[in-house]
KOLDRENKE-927777 format. One record per residue: residue number from 1; residue in three letters; x, y, z of N, C-alpha, C, O in turn. Coordinates in steps of 0.2 Angstrom, whole numbers, plus 2048, in hexadecimal, padded with zeros to 3 digits. Example, Ala and Ser with C-alpha at 12.3 -4.5 7.8 and 13.67 -1.06 7.14 Angstrom:
2
(1,ALA,(842,7E4,827),(83E,7EA,827),(842,7F0,827),(847,7EF,82A)) (2,SER,(840,7F5,823),(844,7FB,824),(840,800,827),(843,806,828)) 
END
This chain:
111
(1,UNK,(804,7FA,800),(800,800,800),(804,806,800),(809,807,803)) (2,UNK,(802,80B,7FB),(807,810,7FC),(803,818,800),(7FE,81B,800)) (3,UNK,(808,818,805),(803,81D,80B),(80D,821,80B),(812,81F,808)) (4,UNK,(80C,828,80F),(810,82D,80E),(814,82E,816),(811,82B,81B)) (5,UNK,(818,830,815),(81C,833,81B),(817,838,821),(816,839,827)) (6,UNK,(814,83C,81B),(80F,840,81E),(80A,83D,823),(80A,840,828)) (7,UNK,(807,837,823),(803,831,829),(806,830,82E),(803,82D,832)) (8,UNK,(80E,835,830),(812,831,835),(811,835,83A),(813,834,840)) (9,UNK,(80C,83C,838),(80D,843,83E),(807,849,83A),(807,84E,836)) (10,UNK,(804,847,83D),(7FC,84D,83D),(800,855,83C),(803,857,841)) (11,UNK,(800,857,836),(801,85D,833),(7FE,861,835),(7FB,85E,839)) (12,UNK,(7FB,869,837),(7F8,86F,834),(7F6,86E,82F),(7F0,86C,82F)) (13,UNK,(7FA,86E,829),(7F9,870,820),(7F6,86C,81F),(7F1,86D,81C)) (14,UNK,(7F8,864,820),(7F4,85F,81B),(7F1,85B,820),(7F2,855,81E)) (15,UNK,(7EE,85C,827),(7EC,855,829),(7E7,852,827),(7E6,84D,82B)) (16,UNK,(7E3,854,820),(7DF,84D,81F),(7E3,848,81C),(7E4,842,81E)) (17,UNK,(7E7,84C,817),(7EC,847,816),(7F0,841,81A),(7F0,83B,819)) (18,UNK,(7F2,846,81E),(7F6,842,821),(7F2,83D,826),(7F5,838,828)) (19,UNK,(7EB,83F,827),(7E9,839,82A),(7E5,833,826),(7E3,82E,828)) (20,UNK,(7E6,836,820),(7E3,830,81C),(7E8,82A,81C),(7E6,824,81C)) (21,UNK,(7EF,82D,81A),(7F4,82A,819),(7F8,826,822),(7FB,821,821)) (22,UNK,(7F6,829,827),(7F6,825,82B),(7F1,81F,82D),(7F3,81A,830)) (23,UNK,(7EA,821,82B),(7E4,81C,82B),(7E9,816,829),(7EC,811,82C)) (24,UNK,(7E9,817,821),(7EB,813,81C),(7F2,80E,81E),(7F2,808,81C)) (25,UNK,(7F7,811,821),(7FD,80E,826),(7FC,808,82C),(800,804,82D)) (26,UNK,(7F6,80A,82D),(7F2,806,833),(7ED,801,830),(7EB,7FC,833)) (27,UNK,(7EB,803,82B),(7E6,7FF,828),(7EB,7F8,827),(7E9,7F3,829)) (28,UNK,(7F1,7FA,824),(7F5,7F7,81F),(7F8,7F1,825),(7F9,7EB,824)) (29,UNK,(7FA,7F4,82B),(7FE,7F1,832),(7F9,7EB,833),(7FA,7E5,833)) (30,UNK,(7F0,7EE,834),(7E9,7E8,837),(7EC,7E2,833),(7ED,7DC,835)) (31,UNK,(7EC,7E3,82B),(7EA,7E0,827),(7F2,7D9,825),(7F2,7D3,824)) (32,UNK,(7F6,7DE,825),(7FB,7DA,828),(7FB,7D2,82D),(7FD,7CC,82D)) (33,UNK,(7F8,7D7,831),(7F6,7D1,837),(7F1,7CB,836),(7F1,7C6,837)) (34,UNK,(7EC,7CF,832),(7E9,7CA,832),(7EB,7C5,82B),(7E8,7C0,82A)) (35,UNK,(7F0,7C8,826),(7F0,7C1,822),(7F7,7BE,823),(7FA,7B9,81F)) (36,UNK,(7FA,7C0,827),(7FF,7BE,82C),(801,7B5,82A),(807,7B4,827)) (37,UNK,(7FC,7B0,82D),(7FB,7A9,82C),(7FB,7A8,823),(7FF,7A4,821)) (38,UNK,(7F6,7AE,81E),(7F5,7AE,817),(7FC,7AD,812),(7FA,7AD,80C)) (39,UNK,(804,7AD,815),(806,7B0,811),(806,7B3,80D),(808,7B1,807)) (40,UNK,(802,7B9,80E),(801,7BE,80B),(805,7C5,80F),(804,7C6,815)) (41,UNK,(809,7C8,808),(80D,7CE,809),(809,7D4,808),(807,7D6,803)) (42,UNK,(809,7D8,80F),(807,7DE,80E),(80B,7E4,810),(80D,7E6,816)) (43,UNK,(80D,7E8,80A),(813,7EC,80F),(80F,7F4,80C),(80C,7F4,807)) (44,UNK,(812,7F9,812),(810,800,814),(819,802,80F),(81E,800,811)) (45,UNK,(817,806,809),(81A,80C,809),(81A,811,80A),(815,813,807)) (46,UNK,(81D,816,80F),(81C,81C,810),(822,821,80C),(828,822,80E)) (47,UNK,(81F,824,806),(822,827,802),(822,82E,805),(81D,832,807)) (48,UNK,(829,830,805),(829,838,806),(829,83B,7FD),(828,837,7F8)) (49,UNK,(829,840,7FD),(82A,846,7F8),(82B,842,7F0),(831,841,7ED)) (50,UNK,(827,842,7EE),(82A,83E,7E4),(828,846,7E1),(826,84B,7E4)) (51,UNK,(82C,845,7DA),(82E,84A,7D7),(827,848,7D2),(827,846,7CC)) (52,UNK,(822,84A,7D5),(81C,84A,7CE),(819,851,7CE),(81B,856,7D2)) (53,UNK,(816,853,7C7),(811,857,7C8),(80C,85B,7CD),(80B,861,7CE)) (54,UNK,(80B,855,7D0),(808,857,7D8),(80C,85D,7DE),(80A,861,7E1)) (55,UNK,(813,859,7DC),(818,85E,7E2),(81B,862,7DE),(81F,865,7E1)) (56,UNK,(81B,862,7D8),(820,869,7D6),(820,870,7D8),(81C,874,7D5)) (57,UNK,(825,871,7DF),(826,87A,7DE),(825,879,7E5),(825,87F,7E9)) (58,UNK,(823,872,7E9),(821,872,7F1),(827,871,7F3),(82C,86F,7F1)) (59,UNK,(826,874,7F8),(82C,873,800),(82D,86C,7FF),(829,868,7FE)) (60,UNK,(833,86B,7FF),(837,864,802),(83A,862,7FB),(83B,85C,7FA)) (61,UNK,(83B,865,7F6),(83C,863,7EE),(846,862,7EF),(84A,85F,7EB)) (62,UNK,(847,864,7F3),(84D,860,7F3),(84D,85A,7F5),(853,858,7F4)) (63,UNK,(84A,857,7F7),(849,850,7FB),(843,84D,7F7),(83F,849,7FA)) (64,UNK,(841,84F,7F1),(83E,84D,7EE),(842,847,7E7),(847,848,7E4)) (65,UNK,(83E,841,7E6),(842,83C,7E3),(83E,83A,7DE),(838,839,7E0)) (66,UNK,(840,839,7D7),(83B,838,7CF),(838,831,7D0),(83A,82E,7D4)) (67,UNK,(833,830,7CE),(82C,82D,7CF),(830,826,7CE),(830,821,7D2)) (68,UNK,(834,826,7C8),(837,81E,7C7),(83C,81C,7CC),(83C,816,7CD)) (69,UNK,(83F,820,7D0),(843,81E,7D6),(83F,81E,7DD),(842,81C,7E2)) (70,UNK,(83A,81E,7DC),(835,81C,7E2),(832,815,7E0),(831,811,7E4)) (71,UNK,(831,813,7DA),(82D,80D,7D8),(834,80A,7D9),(834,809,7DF)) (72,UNK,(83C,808,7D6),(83F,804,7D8),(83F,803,7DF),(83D,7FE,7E1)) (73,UNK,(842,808,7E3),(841,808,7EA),(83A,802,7EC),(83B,7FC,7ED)) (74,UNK,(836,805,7EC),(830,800,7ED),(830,7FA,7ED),(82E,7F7,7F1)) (75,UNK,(832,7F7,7E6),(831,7F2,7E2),(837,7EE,7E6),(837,7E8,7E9)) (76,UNK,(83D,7F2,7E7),(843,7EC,7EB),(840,7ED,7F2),(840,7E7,7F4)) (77,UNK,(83E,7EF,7F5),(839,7EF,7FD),(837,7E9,7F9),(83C,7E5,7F9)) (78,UNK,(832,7E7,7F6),(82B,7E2,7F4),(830,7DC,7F4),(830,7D7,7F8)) (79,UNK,(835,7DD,7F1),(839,7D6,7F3),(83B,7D4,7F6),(83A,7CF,7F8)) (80,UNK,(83F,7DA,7F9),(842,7D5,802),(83B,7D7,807),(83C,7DA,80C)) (81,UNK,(835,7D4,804),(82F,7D4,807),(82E,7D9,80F),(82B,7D5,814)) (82,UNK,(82F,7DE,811),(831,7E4,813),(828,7E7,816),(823,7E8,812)) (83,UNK,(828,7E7,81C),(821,7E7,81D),(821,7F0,81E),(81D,7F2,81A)) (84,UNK,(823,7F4,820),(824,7FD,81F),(829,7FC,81E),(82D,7F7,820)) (85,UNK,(82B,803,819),(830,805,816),(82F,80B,813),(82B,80C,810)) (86,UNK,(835,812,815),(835,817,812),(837,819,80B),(83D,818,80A)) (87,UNK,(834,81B,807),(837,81C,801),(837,824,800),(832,827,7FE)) (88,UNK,(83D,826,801),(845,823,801),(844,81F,806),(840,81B,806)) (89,UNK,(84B,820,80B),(84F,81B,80F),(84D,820,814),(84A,81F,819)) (90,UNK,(851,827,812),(853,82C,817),(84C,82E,81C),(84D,830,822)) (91,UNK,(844,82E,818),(840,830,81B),(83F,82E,823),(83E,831,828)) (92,UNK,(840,828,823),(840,823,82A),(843,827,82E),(840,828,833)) (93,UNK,(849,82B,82D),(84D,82D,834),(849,835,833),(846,837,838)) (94,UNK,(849,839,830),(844,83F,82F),(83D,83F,833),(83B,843,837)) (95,UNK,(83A,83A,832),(833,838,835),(835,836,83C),(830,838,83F)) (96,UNK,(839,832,83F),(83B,82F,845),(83D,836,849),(83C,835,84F)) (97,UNK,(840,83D,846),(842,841,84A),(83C,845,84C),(83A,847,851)) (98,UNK,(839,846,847),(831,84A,846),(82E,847,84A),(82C,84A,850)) (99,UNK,(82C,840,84A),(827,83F,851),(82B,83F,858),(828,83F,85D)) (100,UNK,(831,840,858),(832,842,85E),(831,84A,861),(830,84C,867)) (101,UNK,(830,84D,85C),(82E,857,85E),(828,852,863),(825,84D,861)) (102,UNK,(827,858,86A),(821,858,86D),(81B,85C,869),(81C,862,866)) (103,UNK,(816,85A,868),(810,85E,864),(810,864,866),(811,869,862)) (104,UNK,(810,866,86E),(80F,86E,86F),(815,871,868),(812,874,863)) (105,UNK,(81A,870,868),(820,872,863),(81D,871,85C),(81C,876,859)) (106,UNK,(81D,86C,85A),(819,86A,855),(817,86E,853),(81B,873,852)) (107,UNK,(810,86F,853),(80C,871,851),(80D,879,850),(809,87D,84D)) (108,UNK,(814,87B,853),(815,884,852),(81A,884,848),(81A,888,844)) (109,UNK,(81E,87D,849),(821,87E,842),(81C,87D,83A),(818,878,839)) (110,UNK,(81E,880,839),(81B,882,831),(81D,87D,82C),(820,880,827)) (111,UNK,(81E,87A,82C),(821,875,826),(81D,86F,820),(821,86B,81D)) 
END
């Protein structure tokens, strides 16, 4: 399932977004579990920033990576059967420092 970096931390800017996409994280985790016994693979990509039409001209375009470099990415996740994974690599530790900010804080940065 492809869910975004944005699901990992209720925004200002975008949190339907971002709660869609963490439903979606969660959803993907249930579902795991329950096909668990199925050997059935279910894995959560959480994509940061792709360079589409979508984002051209947003904040984070430096950290932004071309759509076919996110599909290889994924695609080698799917084989070493990889239940989350960020695509890139680097979002993981980006997202890991962000949920540590206390929300009082949070919630004052603009980003």
């Amino acid at each position: 399932m492809l869910g975004s970096v944005a699901g990992d931390r209720g925004r200002g800017r975008n949190y339907v977004y971002g709660a869609a996409k963490g439903a979606l994280a969660i959803f993907a985790q249930g579902l795991r579990g329950r096909l668990a016994k199925s050997n059935v693979h279910v894995m959560t990509v959480k994509l940061g920033t792709v360079d589409t039409r979508m984002t051209w001209g947003r904040e984070g375009a430096l950290l932004a990576i071309p759509p076919a470099r996110a599909a290889d990415l994924t695609y080698a996740a799917y084989r070493k059967t990889r239940e989350v994974v960020y695509v890139p690599w680097f979002w993981r530790f980006i997202m890991a420092v962000i949920r540590l900010i206390p929300e009082r804080h949070f919630k004052r940065v603009k980003f």
